[in-house]
N, CA, C and O atoms as CSV, one atom per row, in Angstrom:
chain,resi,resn,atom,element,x,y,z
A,1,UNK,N,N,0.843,-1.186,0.000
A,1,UNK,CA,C,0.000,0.000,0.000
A,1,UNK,C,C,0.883,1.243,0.000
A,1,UNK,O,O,1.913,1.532,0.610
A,2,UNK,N,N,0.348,1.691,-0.631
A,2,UNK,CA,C,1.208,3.251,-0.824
A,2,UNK,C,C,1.171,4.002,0.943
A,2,UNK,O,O,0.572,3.680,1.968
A,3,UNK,N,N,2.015,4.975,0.642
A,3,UNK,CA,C,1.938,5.944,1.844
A,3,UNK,C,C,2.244,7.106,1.603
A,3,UNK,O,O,3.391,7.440,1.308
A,4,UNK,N,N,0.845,8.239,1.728
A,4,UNK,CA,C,-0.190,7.944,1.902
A,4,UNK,C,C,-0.738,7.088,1.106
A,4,UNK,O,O,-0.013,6.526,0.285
A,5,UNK,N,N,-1.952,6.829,1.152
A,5,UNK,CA,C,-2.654,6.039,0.285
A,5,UNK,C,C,-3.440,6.054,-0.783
A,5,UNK,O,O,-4.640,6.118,-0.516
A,6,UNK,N,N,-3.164,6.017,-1.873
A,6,UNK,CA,C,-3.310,6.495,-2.980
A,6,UNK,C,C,-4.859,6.124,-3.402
A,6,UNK,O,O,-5.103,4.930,-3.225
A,7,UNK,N,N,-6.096,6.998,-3.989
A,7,UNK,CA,C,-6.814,6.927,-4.536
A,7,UNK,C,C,-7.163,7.447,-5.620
A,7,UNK,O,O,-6.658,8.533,-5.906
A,8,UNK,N,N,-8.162,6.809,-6.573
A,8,UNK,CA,C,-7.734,6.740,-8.096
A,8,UNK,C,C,-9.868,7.284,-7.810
A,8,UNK,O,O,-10.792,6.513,-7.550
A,9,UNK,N,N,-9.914,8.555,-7.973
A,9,UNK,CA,C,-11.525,9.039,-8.310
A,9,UNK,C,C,-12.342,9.203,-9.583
A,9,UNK,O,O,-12.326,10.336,-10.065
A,10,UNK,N,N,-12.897,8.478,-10.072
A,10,UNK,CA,C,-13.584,8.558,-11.334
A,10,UNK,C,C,-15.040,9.128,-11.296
A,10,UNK,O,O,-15.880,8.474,-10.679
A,11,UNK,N,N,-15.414,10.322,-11.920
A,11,UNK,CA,C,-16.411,10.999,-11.892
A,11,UNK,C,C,-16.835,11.442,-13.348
A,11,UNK,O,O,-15.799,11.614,-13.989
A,12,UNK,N,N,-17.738,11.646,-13.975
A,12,UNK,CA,C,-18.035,12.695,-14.831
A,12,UNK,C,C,-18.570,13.978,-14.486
A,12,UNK,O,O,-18.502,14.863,-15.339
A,13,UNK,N,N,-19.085,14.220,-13.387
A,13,UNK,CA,C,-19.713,15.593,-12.471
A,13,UNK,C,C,-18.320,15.918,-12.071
A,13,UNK,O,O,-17.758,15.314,-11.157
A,14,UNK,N,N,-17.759,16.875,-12.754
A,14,UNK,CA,C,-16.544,17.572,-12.022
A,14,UNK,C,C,-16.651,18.271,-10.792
A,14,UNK,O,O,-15.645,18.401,-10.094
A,15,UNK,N,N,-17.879,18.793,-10.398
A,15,UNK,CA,C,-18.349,19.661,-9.358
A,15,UNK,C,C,-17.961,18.278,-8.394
A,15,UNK,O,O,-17.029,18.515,-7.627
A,16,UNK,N,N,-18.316,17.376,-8.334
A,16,UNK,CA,C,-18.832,16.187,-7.392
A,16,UNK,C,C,-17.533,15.610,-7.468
A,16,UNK,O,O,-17.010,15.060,-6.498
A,17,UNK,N,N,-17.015,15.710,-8.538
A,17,UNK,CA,C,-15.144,14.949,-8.262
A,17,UNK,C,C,-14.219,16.003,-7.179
A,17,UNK,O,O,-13.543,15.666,-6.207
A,18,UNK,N,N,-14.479,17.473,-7.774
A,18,UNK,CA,C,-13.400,17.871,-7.188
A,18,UNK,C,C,-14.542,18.166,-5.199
A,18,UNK,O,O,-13.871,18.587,-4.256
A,19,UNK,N,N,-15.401,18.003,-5.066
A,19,UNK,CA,C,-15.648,18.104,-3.790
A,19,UNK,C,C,-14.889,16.642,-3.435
A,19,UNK,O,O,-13.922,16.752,-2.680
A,20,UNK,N,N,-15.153,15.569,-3.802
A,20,UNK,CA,C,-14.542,13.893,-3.233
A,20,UNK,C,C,-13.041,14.850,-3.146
A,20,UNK,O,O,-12.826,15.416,-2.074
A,21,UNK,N,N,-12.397,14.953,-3.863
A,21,UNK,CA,C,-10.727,15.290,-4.113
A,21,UNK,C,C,-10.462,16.130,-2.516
A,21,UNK,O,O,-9.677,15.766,-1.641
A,22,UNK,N,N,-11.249,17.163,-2.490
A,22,UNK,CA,C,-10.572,17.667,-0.894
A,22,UNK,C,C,-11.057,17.235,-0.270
A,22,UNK,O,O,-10.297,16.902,0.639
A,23,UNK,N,N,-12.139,16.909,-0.067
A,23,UNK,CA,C,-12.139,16.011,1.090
A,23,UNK,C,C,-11.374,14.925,1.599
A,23,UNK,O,O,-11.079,14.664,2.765
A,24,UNK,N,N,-11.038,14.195,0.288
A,24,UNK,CA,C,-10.230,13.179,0.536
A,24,UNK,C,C,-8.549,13.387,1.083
A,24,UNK,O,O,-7.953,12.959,2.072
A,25,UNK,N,N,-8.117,14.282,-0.113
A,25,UNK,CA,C,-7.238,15.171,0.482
A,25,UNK,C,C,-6.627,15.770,1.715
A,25,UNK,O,O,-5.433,15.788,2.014
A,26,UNK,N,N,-7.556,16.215,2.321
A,26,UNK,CA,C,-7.808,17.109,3.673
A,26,UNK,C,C,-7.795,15.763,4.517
A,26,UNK,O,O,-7.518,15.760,5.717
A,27,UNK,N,N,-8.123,14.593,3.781
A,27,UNK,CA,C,-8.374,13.248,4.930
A,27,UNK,C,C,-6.720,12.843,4.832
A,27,UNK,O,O,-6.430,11.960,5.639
A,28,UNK,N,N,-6.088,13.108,4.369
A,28,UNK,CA,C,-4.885,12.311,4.055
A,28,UNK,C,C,-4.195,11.776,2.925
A,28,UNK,O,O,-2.984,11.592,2.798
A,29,UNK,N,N,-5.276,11.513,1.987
A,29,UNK,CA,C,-5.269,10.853,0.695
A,29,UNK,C,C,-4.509,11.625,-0.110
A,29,UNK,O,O,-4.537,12.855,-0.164
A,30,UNK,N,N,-3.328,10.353,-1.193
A,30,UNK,CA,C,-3.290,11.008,-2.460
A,30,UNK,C,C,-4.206,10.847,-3.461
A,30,UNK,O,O,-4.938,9.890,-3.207
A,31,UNK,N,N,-4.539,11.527,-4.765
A,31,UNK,CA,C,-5.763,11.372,-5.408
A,31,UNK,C,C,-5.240,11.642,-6.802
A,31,UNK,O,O,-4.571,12.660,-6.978
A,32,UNK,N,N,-5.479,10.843,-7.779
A,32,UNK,CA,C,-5.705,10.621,-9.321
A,32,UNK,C,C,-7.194,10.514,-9.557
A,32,UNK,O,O,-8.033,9.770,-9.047
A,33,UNK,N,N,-7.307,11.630,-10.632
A,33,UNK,CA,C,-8.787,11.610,-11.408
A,33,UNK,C,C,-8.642,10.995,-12.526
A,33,UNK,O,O,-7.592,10.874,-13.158
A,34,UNK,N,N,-9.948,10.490,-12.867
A,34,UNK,CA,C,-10.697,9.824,-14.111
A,34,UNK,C,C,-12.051,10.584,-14.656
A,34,UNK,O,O,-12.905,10.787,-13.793
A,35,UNK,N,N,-12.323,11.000,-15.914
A,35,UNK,CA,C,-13.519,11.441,-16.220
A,35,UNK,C,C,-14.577,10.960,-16.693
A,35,UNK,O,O,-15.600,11.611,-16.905
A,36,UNK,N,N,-14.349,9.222,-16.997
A,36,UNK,CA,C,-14.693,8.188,-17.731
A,36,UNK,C,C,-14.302,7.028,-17.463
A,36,UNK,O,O,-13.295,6.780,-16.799
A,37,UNK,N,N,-15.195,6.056,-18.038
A,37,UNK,CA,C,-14.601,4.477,-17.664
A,37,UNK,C,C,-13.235,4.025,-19.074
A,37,UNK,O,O,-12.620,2.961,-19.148
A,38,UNK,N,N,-13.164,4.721,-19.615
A,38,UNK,CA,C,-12.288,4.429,-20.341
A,38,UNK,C,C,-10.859,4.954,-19.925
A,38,UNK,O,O,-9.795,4.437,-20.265
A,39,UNK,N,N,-10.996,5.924,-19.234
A,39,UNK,CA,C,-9.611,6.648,-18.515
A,39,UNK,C,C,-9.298,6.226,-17.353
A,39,UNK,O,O,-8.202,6.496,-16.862
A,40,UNK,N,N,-10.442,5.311,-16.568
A,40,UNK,CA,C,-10.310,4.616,-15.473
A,40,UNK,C,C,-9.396,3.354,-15.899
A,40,UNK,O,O,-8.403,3.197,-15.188
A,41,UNK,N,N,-9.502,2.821,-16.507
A,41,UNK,CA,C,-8.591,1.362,-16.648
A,41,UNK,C,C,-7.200,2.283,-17.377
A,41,UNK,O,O,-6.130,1.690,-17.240
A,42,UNK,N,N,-7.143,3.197,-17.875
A,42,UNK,CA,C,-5.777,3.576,-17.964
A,42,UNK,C,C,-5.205,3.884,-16.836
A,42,UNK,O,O,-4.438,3.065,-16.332
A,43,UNK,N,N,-5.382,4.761,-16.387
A,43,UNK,CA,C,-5.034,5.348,-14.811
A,43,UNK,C,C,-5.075,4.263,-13.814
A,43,UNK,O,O,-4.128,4.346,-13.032
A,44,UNK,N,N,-6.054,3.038,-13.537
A,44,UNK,CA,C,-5.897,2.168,-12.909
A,44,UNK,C,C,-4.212,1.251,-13.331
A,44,UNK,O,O,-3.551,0.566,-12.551
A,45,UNK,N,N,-3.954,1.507,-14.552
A,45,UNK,CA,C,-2.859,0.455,-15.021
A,45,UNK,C,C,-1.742,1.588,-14.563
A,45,UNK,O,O,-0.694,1.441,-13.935
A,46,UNK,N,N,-2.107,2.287,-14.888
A,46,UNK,CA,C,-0.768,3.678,-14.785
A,46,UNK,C,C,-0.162,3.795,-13.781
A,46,UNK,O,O,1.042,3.703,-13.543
A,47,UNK,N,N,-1.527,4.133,-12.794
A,47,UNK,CA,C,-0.999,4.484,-10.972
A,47,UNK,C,C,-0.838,3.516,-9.847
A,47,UNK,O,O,-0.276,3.673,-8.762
A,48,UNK,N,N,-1.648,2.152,-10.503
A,48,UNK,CA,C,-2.443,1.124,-9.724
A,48,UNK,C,C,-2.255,1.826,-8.120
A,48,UNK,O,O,-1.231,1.978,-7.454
A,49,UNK,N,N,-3.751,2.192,-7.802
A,49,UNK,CA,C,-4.288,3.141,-6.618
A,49,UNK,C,C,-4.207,1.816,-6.029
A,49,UNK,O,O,-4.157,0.692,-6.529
A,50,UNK,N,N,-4.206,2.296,-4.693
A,50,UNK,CA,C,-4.551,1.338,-3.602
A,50,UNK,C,C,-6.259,1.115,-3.189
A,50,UNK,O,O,-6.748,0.214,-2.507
A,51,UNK,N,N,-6.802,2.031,-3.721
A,51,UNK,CA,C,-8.419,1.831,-4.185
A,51,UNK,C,C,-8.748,2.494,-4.562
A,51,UNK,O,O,-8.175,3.565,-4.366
A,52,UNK,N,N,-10.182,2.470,-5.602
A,52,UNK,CA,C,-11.042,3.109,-7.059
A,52,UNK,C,C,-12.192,3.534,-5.933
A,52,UNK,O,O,-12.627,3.019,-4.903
A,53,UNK,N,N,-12.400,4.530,-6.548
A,53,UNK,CA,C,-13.854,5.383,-5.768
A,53,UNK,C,C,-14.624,5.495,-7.368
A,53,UNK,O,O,-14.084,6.423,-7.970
A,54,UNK,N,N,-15.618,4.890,-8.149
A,54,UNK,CA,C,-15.995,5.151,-9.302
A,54,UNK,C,C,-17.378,5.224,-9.415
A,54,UNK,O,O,-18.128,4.310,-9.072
A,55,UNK,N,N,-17.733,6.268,-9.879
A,55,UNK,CA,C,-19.236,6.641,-10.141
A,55,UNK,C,C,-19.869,5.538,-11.099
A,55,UNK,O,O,-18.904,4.906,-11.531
A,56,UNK,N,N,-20.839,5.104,-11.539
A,56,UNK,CA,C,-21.305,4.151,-12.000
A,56,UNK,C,C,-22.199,4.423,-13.347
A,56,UNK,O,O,-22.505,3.528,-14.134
A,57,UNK,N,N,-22.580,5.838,-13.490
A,57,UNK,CA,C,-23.466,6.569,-14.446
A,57,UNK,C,C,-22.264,7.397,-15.506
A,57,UNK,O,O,-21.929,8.511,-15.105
A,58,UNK,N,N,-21.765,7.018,-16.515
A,58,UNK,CA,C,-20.851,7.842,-17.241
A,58,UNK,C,C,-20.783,7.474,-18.496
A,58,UNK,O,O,-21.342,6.504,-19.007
A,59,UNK,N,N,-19.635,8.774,-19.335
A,59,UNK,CA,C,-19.877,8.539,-20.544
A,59,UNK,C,C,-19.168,7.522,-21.402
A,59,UNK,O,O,-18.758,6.853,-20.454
A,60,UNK,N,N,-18.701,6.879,-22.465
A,60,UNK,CA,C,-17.781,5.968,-23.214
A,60,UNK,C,C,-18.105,5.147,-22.548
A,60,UNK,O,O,-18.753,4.213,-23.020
A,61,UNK,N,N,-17.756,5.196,-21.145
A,61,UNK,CA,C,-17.802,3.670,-20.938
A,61,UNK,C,C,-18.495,3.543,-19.214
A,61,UNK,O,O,-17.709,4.310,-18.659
A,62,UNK,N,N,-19.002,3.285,-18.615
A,62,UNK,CA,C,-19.904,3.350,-17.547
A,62,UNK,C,C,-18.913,2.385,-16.597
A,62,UNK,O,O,-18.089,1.520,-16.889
A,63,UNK,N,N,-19.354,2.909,-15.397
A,63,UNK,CA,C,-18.327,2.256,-14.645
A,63,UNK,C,C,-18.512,0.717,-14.054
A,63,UNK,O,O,-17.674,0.128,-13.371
A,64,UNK,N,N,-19.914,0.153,-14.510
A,64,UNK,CA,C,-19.533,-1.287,-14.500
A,64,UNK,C,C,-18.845,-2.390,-15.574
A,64,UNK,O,O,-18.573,-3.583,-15.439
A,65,UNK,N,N,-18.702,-1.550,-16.588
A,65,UNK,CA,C,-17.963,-2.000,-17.752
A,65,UNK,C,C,-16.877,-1.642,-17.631
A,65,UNK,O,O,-16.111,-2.382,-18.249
A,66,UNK,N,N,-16.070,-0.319,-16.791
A,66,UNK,CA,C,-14.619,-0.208,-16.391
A,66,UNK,C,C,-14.663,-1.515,-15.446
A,66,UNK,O,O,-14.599,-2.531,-16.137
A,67,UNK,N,N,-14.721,-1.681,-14.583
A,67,UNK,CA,C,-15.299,-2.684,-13.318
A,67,UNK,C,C,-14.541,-3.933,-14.030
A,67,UNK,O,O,-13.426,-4.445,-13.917
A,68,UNK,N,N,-16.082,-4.249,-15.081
A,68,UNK,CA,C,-15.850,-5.636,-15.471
A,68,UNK,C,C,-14.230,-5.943,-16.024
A,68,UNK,O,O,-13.439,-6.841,-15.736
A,69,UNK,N,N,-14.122,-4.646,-17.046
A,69,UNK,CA,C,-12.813,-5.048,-17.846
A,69,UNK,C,C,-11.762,-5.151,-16.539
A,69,UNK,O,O,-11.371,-6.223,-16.077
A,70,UNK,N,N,-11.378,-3.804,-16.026
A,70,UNK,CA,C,-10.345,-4.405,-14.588
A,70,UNK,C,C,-10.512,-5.371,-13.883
A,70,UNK,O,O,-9.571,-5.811,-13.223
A,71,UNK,N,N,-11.563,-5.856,-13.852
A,71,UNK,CA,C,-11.519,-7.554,-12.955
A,71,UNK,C,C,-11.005,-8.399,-14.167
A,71,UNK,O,O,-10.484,-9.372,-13.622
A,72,UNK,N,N,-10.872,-8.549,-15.532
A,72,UNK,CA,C,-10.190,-9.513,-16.329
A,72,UNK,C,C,-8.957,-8.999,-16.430
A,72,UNK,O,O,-8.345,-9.892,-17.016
A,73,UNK,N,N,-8.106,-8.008,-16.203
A,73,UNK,CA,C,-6.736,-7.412,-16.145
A,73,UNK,C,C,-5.956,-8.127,-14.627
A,73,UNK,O,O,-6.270,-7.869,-13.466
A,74,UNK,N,N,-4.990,-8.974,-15.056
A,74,UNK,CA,C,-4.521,-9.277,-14.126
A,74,UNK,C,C,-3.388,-8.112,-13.103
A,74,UNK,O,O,-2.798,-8.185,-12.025
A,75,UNK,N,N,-3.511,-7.329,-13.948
A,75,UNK,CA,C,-2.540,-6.280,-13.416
A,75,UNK,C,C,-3.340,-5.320,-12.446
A,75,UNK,O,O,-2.862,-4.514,-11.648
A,76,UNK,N,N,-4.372,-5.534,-12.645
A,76,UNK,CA,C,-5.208,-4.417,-11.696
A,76,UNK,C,C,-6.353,-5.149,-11.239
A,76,UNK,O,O,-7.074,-4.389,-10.592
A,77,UNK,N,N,-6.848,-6.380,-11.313
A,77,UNK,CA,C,-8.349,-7.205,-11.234
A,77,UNK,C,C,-8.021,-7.059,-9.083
A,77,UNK,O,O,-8.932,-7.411,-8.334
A,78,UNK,N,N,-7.076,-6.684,-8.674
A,78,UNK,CA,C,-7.278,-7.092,-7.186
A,78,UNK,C,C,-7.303,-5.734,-6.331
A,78,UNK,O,O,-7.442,-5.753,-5.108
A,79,UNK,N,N,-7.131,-4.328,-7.217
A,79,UNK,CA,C,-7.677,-3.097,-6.664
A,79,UNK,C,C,-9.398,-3.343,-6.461
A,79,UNK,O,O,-10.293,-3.822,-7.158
A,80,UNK,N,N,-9.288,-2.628,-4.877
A,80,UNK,CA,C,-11.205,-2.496,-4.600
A,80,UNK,C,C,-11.368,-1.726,-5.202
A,80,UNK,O,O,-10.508,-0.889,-5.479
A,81,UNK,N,N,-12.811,-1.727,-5.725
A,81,UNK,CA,C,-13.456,-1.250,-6.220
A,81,UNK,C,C,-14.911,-0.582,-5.519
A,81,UNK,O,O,-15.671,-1.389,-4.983
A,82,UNK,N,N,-15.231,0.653,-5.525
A,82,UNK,CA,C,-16.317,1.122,-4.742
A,82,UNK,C,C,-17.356,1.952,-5.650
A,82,UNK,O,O,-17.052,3.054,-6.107
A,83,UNK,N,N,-18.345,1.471,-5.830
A,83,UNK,CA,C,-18.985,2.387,-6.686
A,83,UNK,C,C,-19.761,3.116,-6.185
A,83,UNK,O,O,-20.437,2.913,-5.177
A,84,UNK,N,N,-19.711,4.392,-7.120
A,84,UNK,CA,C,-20.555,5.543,-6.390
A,84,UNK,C,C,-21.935,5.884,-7.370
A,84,UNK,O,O,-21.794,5.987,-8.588
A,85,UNK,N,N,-23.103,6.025,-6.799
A,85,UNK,CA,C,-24.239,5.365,-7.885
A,85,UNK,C,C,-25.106,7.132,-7.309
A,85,UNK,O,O,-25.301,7.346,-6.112
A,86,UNK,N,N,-25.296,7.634,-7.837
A,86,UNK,CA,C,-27.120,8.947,-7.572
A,86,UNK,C,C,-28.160,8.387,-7.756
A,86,UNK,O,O,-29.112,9.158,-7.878
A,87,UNK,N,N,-28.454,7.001,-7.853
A,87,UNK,CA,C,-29.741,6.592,-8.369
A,87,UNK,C,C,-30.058,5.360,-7.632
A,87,UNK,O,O,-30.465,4.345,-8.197
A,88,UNK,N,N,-29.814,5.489,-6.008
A,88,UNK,CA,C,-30.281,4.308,-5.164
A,88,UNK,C,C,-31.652,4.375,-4.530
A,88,UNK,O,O,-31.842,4.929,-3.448
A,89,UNK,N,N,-32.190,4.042,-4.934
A,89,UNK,CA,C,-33.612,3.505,-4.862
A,89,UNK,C,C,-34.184,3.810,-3.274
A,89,UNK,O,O,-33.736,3.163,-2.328
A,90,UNK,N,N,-35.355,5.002,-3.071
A,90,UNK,CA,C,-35.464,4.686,-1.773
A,90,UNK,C,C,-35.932,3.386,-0.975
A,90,UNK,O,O,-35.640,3.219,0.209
A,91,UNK,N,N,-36.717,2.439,-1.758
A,91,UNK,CA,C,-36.672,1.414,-1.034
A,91,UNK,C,C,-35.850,0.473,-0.737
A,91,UNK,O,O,-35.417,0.000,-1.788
A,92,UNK,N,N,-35.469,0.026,0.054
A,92,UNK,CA,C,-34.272,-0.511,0.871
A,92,UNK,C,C,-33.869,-1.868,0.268
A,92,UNK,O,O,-32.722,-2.302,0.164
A,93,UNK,N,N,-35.355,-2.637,-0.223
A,93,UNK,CA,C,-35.077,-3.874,-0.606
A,93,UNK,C,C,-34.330,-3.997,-2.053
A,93,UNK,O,O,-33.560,-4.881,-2.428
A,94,UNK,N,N,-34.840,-2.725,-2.821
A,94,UNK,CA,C,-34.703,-2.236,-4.681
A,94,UNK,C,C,-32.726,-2.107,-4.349
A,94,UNK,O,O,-31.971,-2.657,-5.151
A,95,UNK,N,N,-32.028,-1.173,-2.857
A,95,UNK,CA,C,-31.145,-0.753,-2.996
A,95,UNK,C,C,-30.186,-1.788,-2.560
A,95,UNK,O,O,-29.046,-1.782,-3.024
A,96,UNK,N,N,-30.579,-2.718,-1.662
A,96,UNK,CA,C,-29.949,-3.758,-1.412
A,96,UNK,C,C,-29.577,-5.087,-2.389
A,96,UNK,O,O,-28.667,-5.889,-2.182
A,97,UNK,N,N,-30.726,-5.096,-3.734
A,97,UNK,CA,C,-30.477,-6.047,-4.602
A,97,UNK,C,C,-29.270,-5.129,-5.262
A,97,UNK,O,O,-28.156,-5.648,-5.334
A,98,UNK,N,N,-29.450,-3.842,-5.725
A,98,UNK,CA,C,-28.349,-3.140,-6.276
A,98,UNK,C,C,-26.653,-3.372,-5.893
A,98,UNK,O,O,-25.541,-3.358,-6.421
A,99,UNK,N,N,-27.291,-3.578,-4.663
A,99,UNK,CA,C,-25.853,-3.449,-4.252
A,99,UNK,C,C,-25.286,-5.026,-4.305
A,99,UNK,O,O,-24.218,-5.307,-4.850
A,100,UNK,N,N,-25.972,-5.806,-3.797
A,100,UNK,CA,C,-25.764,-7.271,-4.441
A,100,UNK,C,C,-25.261,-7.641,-5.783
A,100,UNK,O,O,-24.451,-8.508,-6.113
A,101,UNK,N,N,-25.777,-6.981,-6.317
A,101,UNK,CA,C,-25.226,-7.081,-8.068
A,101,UNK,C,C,-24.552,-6.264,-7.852
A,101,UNK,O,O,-25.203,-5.944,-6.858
A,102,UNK,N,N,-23.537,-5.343,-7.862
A,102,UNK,CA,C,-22.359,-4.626,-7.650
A,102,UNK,C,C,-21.455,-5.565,-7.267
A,102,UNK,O,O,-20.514,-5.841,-8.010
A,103,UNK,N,N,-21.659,-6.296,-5.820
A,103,UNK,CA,C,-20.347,-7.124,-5.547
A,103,UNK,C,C,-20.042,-7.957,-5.913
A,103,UNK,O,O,-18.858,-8.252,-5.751
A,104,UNK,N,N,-21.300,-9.231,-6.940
A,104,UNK,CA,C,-21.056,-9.756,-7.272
A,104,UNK,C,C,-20.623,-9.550,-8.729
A,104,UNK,O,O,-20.624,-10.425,-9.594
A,105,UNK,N,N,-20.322,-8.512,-8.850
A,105,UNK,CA,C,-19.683,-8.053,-10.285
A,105,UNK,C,C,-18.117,-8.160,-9.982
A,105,UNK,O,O,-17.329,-8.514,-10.860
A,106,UNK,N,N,-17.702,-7.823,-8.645
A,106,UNK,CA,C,-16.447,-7.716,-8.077
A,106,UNK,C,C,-16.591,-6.043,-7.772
A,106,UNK,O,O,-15.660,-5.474,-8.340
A,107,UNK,N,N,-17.392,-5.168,-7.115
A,107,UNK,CA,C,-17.357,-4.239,-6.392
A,107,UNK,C,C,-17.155,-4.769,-5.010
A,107,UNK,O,O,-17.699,-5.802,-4.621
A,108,UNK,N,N,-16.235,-3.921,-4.162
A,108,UNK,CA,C,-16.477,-4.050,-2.789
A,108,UNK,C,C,-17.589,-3.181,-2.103
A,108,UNK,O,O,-18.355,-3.620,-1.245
A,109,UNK,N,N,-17.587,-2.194,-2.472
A,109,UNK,CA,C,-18.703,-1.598,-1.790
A,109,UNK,C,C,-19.647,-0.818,-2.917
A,109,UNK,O,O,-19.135,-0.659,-4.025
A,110,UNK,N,N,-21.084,-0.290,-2.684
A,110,UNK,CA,C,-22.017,0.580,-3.639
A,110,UNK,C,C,-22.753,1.146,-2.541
A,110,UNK,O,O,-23.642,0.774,-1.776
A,111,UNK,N,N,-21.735,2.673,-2.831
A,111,UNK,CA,C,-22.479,3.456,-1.820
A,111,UNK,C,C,-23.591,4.754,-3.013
A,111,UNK,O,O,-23.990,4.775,-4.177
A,112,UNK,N,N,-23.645,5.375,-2.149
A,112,UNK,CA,C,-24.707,6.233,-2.505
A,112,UNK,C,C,-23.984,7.865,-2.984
A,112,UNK,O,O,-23.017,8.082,-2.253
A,113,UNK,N,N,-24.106,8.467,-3.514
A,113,UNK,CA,C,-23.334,9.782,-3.930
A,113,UNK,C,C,-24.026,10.922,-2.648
A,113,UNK,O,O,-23.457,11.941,-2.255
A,114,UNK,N,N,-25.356,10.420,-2.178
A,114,UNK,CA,C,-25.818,11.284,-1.286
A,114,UNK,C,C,-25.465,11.292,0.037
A,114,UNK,O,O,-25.777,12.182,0.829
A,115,UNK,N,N,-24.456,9.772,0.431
A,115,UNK,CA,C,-24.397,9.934,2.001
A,115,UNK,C,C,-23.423,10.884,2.069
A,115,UNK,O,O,-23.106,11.622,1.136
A,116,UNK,N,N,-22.773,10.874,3.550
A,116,UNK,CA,C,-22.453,12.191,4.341
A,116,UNK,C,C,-20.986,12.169,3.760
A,116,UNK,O,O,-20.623,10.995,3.835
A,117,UNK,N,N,-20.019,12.907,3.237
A,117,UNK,CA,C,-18.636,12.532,2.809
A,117,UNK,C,C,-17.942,11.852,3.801
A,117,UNK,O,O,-17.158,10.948,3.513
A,118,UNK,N,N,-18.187,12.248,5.088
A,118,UNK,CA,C,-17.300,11.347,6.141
A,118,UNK,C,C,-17.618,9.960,6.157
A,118,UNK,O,O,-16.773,9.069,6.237
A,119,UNK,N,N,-18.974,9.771,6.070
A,119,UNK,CA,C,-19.337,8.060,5.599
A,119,UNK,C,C,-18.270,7.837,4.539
A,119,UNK,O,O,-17.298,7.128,4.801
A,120,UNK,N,N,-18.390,8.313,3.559
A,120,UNK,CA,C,-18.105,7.582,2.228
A,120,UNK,C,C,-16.065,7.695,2.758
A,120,UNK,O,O,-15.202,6.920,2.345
A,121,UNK,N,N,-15.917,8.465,3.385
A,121,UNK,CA,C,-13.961,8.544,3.554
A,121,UNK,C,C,-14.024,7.032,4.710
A,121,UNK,O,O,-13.358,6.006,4.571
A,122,UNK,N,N,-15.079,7.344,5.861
A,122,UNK,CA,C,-15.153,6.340,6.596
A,122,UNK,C,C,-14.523,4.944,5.993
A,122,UNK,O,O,-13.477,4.356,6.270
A,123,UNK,N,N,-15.577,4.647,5.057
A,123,UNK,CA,C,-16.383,3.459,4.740
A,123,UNK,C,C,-14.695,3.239,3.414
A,123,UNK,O,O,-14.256,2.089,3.381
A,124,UNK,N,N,-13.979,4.259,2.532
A,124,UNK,CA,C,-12.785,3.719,1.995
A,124,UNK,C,C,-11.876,3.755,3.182
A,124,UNK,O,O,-11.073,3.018,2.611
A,125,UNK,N,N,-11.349,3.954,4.245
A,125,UNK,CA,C,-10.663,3.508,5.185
A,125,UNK,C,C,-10.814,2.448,5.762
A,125,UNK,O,O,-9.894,1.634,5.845
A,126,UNK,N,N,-11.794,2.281,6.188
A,126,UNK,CA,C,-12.221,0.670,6.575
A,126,UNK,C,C,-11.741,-0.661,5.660
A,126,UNK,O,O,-11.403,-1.779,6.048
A,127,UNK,N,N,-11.863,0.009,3.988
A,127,UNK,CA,C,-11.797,-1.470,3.189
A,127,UNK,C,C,-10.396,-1.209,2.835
A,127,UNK,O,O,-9.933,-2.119,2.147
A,128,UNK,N,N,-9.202,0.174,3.200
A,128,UNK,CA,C,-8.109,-0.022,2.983
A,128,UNK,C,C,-7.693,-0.480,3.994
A,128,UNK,O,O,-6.901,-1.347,3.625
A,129,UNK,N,N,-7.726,-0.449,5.817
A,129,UNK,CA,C,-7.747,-1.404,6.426
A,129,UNK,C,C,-8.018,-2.936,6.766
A,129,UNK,O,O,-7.324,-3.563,7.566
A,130,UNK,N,N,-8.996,-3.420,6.141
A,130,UNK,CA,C,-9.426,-4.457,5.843
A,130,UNK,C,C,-8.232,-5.329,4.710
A,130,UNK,O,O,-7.760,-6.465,4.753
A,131,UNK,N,N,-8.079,-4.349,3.886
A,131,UNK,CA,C,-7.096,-4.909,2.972
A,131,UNK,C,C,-5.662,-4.975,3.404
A,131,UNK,O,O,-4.961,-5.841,2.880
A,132,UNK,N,N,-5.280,-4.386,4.053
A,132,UNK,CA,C,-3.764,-4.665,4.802
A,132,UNK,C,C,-3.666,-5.913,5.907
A,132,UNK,O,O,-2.601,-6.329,6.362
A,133,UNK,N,N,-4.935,-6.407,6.233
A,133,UNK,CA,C,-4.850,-7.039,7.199
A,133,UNK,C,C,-4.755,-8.425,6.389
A,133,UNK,O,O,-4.637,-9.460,7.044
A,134,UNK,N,N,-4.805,-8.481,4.942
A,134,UNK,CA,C,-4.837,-9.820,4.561
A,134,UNK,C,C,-3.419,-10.353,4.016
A,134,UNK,O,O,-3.299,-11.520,3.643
């Protein structure tokens, strides 16, 4: 793992990337942007982050099709992956199948673009902890 710990942010809402960027920043983090799923598997091969924060709604290439292709890249298939989705369903059961199909795509986590930023820094510290411990 890098030190600090390197994260690789993929957004097409630049407003919404560069808020993730200081925050993350201000948390400790180093940070590489992506504007697309097609610049995500470059930058994933380029920087290989110690984890992907990737929006899931984008252009060229959407970020479960970046997803899929980096899980067949052996060079990058074992970076987490966290997707960041605006379109989680208020009912709990609609958001929980969502997120089921996310991991079993090979996402580690599918959070929500609306929770609180400290959740979402929370919740990538936890799975970069989680990941050192293995």
């Amino acid at each position: 793992m890098n030190n600090p710990p390197l994260l690789l942010i993929i957004d097409d809402d630049r407003e919404f990337q560069e808020v993730l960027v200081s925050k993350f920043k201000a948390s400790g983090f180093q940070v590489q942007i992506a504007n697309d799923g097609e610049e995500a598997v470059k930058k994933a091969k380029e920087f290989l982050p110690d984890l992907i924060l990737m929006d899931v709604k984008m252009p060229k290439m959407d970020g479960v099709g970046a997803l899929l292709k980096m899980k067949d890249d052996p060079q990058v298939k074992n970076i987490k992956v966290i997707l960041l989705t605006a379109f989680g369903d208020p009912q709990q059961e609609i958001y929980s199948t969502d997120k089921r199909f996310a991991q079993e795509l090979g996402a580690h986590e599918y959070l929500l673009k609306t929770q609180d930023l400290d959740d979402i820094v929370a919740r990538v510290k936890a799975s970069l902890a989680e990941a050192g411990k293995k």
